[in-house]
C-alpha positions in Angstrom: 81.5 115.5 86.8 83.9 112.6 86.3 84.1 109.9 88.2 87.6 111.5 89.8 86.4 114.8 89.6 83.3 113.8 91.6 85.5 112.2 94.5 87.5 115.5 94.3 84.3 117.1 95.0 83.4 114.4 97.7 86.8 114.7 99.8 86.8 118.4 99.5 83.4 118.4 101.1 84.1 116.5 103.9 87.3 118.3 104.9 85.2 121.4 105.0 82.7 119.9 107.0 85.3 118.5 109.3 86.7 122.0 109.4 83.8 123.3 110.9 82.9 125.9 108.0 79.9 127.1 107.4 78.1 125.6 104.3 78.4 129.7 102.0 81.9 128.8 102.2 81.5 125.3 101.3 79.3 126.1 98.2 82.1 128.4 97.1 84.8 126.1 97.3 82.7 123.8 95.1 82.2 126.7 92.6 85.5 127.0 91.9 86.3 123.6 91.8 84.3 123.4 88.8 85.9 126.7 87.4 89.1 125.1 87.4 88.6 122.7 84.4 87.8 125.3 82.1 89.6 128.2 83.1 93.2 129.0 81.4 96.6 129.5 84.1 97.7 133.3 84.1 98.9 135.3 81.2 102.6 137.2 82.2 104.2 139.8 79.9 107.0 138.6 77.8 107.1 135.5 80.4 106.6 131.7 80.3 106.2 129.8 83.3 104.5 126.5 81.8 106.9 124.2 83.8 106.0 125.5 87.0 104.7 123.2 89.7 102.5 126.5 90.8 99.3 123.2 91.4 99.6 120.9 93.7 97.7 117.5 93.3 97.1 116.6 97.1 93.7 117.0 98.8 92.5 119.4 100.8 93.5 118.3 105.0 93.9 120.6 107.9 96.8 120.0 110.0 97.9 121.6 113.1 101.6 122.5 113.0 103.9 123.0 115.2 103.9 126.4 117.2 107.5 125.8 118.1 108.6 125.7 114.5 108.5 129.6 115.1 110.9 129.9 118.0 113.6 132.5 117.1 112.1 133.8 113.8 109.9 136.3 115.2 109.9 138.7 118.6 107.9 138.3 121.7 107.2 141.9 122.6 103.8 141.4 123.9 102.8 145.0 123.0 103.0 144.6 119.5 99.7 143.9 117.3 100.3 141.0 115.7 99.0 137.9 114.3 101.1 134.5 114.0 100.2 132.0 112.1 102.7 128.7 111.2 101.2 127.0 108.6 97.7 126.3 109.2 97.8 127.1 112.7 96.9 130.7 114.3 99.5 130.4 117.1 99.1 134.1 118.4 96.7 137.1 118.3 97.3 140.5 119.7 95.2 142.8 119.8 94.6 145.7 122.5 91.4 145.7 124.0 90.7 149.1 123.0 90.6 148.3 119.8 88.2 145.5 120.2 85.8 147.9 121.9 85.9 150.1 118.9 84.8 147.1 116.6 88.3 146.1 115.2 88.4 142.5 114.4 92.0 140.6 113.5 91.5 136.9 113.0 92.1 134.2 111.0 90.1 133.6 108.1 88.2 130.6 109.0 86.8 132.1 112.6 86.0 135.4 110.3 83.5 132.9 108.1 82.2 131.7 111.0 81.5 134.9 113.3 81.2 137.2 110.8 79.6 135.8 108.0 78.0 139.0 106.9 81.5 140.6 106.2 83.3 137.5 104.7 80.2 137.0 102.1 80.5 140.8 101.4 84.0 141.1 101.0 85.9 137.7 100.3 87.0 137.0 96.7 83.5 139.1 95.7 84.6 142.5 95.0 88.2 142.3 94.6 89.6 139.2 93.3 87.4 136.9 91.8 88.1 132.9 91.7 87.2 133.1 88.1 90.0 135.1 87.0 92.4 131.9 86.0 93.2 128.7 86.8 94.7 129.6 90.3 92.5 132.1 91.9 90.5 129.4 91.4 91.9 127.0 93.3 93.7 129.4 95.8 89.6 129.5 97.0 89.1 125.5 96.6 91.9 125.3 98.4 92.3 127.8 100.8 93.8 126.5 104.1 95.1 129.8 105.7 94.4 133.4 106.1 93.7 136.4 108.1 90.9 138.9 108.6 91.4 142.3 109.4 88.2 144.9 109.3 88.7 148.5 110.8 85.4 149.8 111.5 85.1 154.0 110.1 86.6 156.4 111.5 88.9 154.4 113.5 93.1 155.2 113.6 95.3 152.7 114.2 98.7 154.5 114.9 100.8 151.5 115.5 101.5 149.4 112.8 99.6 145.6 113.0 102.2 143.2 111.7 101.4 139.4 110.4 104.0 136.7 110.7 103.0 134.1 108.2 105.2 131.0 108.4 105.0 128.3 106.2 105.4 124.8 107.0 107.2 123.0 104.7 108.2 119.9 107.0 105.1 118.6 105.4 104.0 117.7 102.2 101.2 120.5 101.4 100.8 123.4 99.8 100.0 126.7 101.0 97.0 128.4 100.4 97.2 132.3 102.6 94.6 134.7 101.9 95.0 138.0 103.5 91.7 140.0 103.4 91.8 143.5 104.8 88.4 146.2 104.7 89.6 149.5 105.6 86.0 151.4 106.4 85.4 155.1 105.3 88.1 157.3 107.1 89.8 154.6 108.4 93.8 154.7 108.8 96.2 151.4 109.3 99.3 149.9 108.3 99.6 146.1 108.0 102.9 145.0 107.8 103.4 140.8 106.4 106.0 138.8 107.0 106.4 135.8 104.9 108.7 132.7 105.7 109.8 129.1 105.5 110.8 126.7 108.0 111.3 123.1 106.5 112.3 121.7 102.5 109.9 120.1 100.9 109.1 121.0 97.1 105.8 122.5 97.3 103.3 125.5 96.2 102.3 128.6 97.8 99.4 130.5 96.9 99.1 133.6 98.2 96.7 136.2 98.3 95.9 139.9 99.5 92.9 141.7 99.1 92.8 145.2 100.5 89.2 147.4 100.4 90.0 150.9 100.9 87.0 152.8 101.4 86.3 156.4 101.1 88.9 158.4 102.9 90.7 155.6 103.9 94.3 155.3 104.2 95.9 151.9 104.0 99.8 151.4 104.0 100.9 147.7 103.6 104.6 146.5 103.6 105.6 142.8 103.0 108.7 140.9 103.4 108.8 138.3 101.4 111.4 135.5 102.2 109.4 132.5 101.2 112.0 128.9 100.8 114.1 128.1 97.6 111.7 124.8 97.4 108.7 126.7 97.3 107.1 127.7 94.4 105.4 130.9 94.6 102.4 132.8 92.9 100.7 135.6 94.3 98.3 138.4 93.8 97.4 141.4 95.8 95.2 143.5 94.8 93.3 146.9 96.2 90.0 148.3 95.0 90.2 152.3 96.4 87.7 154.3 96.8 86.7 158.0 96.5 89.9 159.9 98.4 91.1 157.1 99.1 94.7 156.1 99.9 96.7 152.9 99.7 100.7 152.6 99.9 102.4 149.4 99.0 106.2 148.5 100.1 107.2 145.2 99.3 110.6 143.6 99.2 110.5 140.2 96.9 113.1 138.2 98.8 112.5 135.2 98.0 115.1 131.8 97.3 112.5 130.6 94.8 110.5 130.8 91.6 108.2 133.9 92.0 105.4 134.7 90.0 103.4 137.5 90.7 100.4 140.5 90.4 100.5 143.5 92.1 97.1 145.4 91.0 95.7 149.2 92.3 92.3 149.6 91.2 91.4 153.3 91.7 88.0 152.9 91.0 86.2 156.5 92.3 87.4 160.1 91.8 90.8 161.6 94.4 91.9 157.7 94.5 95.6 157.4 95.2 98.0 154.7 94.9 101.8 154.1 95.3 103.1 151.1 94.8 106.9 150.0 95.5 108.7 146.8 95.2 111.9 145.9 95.2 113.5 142.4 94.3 116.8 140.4 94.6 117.2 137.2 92.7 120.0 134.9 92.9 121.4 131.8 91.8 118.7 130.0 88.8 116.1 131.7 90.5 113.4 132.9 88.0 110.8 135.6 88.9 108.2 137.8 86.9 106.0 140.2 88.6 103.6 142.5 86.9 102.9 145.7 89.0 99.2 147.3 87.8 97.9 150.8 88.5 94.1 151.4 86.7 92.7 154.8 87.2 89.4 154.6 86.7 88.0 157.8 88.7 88.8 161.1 88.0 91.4 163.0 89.7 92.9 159.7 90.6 97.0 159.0 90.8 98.7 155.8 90.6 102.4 155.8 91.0 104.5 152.3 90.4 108.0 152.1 91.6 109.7 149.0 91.2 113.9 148.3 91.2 115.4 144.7 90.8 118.9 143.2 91.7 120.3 140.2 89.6 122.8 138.0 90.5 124.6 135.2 89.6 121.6 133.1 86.6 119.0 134.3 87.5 115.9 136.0 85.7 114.0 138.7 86.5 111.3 140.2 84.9 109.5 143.9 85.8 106.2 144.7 84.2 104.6 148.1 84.7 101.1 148.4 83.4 99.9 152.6 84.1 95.6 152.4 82.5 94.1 155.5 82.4 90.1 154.8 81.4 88.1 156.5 79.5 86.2 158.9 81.3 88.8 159.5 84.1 89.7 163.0 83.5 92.7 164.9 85.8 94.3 161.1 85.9 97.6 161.0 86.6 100.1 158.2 85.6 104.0 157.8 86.1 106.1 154.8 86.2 109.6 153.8 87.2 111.0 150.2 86.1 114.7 149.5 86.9 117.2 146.8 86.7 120.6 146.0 87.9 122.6 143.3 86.3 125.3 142.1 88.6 126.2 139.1 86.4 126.9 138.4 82.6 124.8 135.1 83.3 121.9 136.8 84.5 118.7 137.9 82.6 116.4 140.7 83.6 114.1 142.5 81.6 111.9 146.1 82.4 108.5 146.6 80.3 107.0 149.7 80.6 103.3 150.1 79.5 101.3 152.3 79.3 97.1 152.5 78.2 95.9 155.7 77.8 92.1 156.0 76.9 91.6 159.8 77.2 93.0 163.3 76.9 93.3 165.2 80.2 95.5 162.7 81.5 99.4 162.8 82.3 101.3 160.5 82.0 104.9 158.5 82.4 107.2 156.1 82.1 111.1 155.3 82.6 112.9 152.0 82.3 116.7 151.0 82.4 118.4 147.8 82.3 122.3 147.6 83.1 125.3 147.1 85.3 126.2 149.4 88.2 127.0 152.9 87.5 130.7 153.1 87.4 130.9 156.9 87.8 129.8 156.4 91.7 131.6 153.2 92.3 134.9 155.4 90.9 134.1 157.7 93.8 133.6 155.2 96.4 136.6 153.4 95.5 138.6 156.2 95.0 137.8 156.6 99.2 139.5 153.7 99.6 136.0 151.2 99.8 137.4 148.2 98.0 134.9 146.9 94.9 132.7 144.5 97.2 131.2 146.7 99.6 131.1 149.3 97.0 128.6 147.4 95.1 126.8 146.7 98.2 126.3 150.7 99.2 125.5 151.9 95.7 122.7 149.0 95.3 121.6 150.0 99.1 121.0 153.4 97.8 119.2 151.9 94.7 116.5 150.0 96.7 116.3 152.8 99.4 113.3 154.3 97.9 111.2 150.8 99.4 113.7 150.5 102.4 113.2 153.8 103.8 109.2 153.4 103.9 108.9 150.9 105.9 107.9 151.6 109.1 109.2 149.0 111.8 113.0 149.3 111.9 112.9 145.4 113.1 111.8 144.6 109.7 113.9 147.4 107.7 116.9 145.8 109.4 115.9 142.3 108.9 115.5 143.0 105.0 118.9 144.8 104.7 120.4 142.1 106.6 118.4 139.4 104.0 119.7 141.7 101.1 123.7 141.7 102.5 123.6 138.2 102.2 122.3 137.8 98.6 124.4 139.9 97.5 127.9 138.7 99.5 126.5 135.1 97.9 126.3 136.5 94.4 129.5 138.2 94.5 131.2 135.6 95.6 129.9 133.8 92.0 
């Protein structure tokens, strides 16, 4: 190492050690320290992002924030399952005792490494995503400073939906590094709902991360808001590996005010595997987002289903990638795709790339893409009702998004993203 590398090295250690981690963890972070000098920033379809502040350059510290800094952007409804966490700090964790007893552990990352060490060594960044995939899983691990744990021992239900409220701090100047690591066991059955937001305006990166193990027979729904600050620079990745009958639903509404870049990857790595994922995105003003949505069937008998519909407004880019890989040897696979854009502005640029990688025969599979403005056959009809243009607009691209709306399962939530959506789009039509 260089002499600046090497002090890198040397402060990284010792806020780890102040942290309290164990050293596994520690050795790791060093690991991909070292990674990141050789290893390349993610590749994105059709999409440069060069210019993006996506790394920050300040050291790795652990700060308590400010618990209040969540008063009024979340419920106190003691009966819910939830887990708060405002910036580095786990503020809140509900979970019924009856659950405990049945071996369900919610936490936050760092007390996971440290209680559970078998499980975190097992599961973190080791089977899923691997720091050695670019230059920012890399330092997502280097740098980690949040996260939550979630394991759900087999066999075990969990009927009511277990909600994260993840709440970054940007009244400081540090980045955000969230891992969200969930291990559904065999026959297992959850849904996690994540809630991302900002409180504060200063410029900085957030790196966020899901990994979701779905094990044989499991079923795993997970639904995000995203609603991350215009200042913040965003990249994520979330990722499942699903296993033999297994199931995993994805809803995701991108609502975010800044630049988004990001992976959404279904591994279906063992025969009956199934995966569906939505997402659904609004950009406004310069905003510039790109999001690549993977499905890989890799078993046999496996489906993978991507669903994703965008809203542009006013200059801002958006780009859809669908990537459907059927691999060799997965016979009875089924593929389908559906990439769709709506241009509200002559400014704007959006762009929907289907692919599709087809390695063998028994296979179906699909695609469908469509870039344009709203239809004006069914805003004739509305209008012709009397519904002046405005609201209009606003009801036909309501029932364009519904197909991620309706899926969500806490109405709180479903409300709260129509309510984020109404605004974007009363902004951009007032541009």
């Amino acid at each position: 190492m260089t002499q600046d590398v090497q002090a890198i090295a040397d402060q990284l250690e010792e806020a780890s050690h102040q942290h309290g981690e164990p050293y596994s963890l520690l050795d790791r972070r060093l690991e991909a320290l070292e990674m990141m000098k050789k290893l390349p920033m993610p590749r994105m379809t059709r999409y440069r992002f060069n210019d993006w502040p996506l790394l920050s350059d300040q050291p790795l510290t652990f700060e308590d924030s400010d618990p209040k800094l969540a008063t009024g952007l979340i419920d106190q409804d003691p009966d819910v399952i939830r887990i708060v966490q405002v910036g580095q700090t786990t503020t809140t964790v509900q979970l019924p005792e009856e659950l405990r007893k049945k071996g369900v552990i919610l936490t936050d990352i760092f007390s996971a490494a440290r209680i559970h060490p078998r499980l975190i060594e097992r599961f973190f960044m080791n089977r899923v995503v691997k720091p050695d995939e670019n230059k920012l899983t890399a330092a997502h691990l280097a740098y980690l400073n949040a996260g939550i744990f979630l394991y759900v021992p087999k066999g075990v239900e969990i009927d009511t939906p277990i909600e994260a409220e993840i709440i970054q701090d940007a009244t400081k100047d540090q980045p955000l590094n969230s891992h969200l690591l969930i291990v559904a066991e065999a026959q297992s059955k959850l849904h996690f709902l994540q809630h991302l937001q900002t409180v504060g305006d200063k410029t900085v990166p957030a790196n966020m991360m899901v990994e979701i193990v779905a094990q044989e027979g499991s079923t795993v729904a997970f639904s995000s808001l995203d609603e991350l600050g215009e200042n913040t620079h965003v990249y994520f990745k979330r990722r499942a590996n699903i296993g033999r009958d297994a199931h995993v639903d994805w809803a995701v509404g991108l609502m975010n005010d800044g630049d988004t870049l990001g992976d959404m990857d279904s591994e279906l790595i063992s025969q009956g595997g199934y995966a569906d994922a939505k997402a659904i995105a609004v950009t406004t003003g310069a905003q510039k987002m790109a999001v690549t949505n993977r499905v890989t069937n890799r078993g046999k008998q496996t489906t993978g289903l991507i669903n994703q519909r965008g809203v542009l407004l006013e200059q801002s880019e958006l780009i859809f990638n669908g990537i459907g890989q059927i691999v060799h040897g997965a016979h009875g696979a089924k593929a389908d795709q559906q990439n769709r854009v709506l241009m509200m502005s002559g400014d704007a640029h959006g762009d929907a790339n289907p692919i599709l990688l087809i390695d063998e025969n028994d296979v179906v599979a699909g695609h469908a893409a469509s870039v344009g403005p709203v239809d004006p056959e069914q805003m004739y009809y509305l209008m012709s009702r009397g519904i002046d243009r405005a609201t209009a607009e606003r009801m036909v691209i309501r029932g364009f998004l519904g197909s991620v709306l309706t899926v969500i399962p806490a109405k709180n939530v479903r409300d709260k993203m129509v309510a984020i959506l109404e605004r974007k789009l009363a902004d951009g039509q007032k541009y």
